[in-house]
C-alpha positions as a Markdown table, in Angstrom:
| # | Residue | x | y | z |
|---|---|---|---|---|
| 1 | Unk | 138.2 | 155.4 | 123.9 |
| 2 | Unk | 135.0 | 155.9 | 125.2 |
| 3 | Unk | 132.3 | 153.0 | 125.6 |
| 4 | Unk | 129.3 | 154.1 | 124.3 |
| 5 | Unk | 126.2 | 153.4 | 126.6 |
| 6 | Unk | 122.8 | 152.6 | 125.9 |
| 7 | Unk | 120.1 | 155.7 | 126.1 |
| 8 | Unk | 117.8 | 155.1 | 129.2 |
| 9 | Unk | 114.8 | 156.2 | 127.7 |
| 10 | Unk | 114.3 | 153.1 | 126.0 |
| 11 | Unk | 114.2 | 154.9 | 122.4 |
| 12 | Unk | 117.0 | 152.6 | 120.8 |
| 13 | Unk | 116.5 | 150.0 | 118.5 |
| 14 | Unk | 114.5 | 147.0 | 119.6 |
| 15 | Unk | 115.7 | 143.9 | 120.1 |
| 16 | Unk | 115.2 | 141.3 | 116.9 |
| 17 | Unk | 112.6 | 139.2 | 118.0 |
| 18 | Unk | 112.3 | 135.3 | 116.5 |
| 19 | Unk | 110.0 | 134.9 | 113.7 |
| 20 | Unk | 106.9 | 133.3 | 115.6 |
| 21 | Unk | 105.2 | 133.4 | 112.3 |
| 22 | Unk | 108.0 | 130.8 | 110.1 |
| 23 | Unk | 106.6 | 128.8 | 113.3 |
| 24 | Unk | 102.9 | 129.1 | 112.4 |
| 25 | Unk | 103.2 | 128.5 | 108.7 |
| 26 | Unk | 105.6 | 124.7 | 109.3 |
| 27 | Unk | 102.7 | 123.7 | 111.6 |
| 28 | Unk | 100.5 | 124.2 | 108.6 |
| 29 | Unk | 102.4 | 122.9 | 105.7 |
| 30 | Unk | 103.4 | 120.0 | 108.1 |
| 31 | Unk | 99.4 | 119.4 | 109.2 |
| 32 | Unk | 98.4 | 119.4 | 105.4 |
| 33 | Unk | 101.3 | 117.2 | 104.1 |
| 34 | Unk | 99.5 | 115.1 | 107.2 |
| 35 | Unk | 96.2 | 115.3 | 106.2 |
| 36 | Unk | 97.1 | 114.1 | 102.6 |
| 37 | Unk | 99.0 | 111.2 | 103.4 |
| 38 | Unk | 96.8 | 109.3 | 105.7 |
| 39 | Unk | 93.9 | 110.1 | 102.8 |
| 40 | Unk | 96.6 | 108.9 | 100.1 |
| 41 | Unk | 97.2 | 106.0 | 103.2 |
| 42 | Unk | 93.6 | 105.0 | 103.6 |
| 43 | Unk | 92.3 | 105.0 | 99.9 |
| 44 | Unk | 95.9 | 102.7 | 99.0 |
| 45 | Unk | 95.0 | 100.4 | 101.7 |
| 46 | Unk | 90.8 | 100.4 | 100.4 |
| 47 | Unk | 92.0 | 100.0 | 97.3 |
| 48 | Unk | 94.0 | 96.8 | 98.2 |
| 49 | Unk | 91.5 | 95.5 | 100.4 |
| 50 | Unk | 88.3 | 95.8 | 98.1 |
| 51 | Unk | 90.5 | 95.2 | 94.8 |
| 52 | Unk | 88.7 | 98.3 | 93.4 |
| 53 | Unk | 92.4 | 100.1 | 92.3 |
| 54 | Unk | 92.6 | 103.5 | 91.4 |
| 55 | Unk | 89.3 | 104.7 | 93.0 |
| 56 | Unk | 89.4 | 105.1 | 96.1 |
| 57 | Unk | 93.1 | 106.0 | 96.5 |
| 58 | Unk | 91.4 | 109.2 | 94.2 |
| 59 | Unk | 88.6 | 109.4 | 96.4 |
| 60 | Unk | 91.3 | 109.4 | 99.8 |
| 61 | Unk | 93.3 | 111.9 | 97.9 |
| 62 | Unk | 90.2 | 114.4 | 97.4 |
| 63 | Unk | 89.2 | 113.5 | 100.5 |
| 64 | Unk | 93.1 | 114.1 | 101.8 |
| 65 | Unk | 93.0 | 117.6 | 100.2 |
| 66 | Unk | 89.7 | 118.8 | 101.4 |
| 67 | Unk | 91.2 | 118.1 | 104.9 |
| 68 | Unk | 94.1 | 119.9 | 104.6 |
| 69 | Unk | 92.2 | 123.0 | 103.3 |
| 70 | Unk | 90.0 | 123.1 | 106.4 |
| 71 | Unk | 92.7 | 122.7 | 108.7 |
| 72 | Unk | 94.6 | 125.1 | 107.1 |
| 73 | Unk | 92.0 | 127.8 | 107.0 |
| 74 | Unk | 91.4 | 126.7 | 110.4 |
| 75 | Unk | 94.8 | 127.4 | 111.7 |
| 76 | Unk | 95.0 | 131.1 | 110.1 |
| 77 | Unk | 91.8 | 132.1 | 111.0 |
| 78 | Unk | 93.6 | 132.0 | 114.5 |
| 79 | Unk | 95.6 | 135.0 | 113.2 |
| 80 | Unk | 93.0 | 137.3 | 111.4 |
């Protein structure tokens, strides 16, 4: 049996590198999941405060959304 020995030259396979990019897209889904809760948070709260019930939980919601949307075109214009 012979053991069989890596070429020197480097021209063998790479190495499998970790997926950086599995990284990128939880940080976004997590930041917009975020972002729409504390608008869903904030617009329960007005709602209950100002007796005013369902607007602005809609209007934190939108508001929620739009957030998310510019922080997740934010975070990939990092990568274009």
């Amino acid at each position: 049996m012979t053991d069989r020995q890596p070429p020197v030259d480097g021209s063998g396979p790479e190495p499998v590198k970790p997926l950086p990019g599995a990284v990128a897209f939880l940080g976004m889904g997590l930041s917009a999941a975020v972002c729409v809760a504390i608008g869903v948070g904030l617009g329960l709260w007005a709602d209950s405060a100002w007796h005013t019930a369902p607007a602005l939980l809609v209007v934190g919601l939108l508001l929620g959304v739009a957030a998310a949307a510019a922080m997740v075109v934010g975070q990939i214009r990092k990568y274009l």
